[in-house]
N, C-alpha and C positions, 0 to 999 in steps of 0.2 A: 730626610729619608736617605737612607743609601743604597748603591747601588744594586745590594743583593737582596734591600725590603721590596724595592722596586720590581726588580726580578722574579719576587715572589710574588707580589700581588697579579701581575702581568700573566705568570705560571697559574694562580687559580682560577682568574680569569678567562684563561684559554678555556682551563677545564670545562668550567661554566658554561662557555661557551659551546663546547663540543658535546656536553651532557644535551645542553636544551638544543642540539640539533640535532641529535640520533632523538632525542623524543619527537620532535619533530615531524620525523620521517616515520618514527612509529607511527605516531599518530593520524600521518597524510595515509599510509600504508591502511590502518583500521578502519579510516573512512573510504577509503574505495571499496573495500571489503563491504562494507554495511550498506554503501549505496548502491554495489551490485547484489543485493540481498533486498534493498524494498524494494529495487525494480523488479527483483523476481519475484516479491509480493505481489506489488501491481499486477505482473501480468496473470499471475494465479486469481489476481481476483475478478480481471478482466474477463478471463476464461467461467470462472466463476456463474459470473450475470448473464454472461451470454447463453452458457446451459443453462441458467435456471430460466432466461426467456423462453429459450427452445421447450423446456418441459414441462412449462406451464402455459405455455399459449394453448396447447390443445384444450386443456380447461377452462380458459376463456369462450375457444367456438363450442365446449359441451354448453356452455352455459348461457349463452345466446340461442342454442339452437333447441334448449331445456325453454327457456324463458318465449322463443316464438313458439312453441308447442302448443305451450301451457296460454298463449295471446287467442290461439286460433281454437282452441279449446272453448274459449267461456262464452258464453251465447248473452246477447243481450234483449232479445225475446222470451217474453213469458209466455210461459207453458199454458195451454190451454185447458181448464178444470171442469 
């Protein structure tokens, strides 16, 4: 090989090398992007469950408080005929 094949190989190599480090940096750049994106999923969905506990518990004490109603309702003495 001579001097100037040498040269060259060394030259596309740099290239190469500089290509797959700006992608690199793209791509470390893309992932922080999308990880501060499912953390701000998460916390959306965190917020999420915790209204939907909030706005359905009431409906759980309707429905204990339906269900002792309906306990203290039913008689277990027969009716005299």
């Amino acid at each position: 090989m001579t001097d100037e094949e040498v040269e060259k190989d060394f030259e596309e190599l740099r290239e190469e090398i500089d290509d797959l480090l700006y992608e690199n940096r793209e791509l470390a750049l893309e992932n922080t992007r999308l990880q501060d994106e499912v953390d701000s999923l998460w916390a959306m969905m965190d917020e999420l469950t915790e209204s939907d506990i909030k706005n359905y518990s009431h409906l759980l004490k309707d429905v204990k408080s339906d269900i002792l109603t309906r306990t203290l309702m039913i008689t277990t003495k027969k009716a005299d005929a």
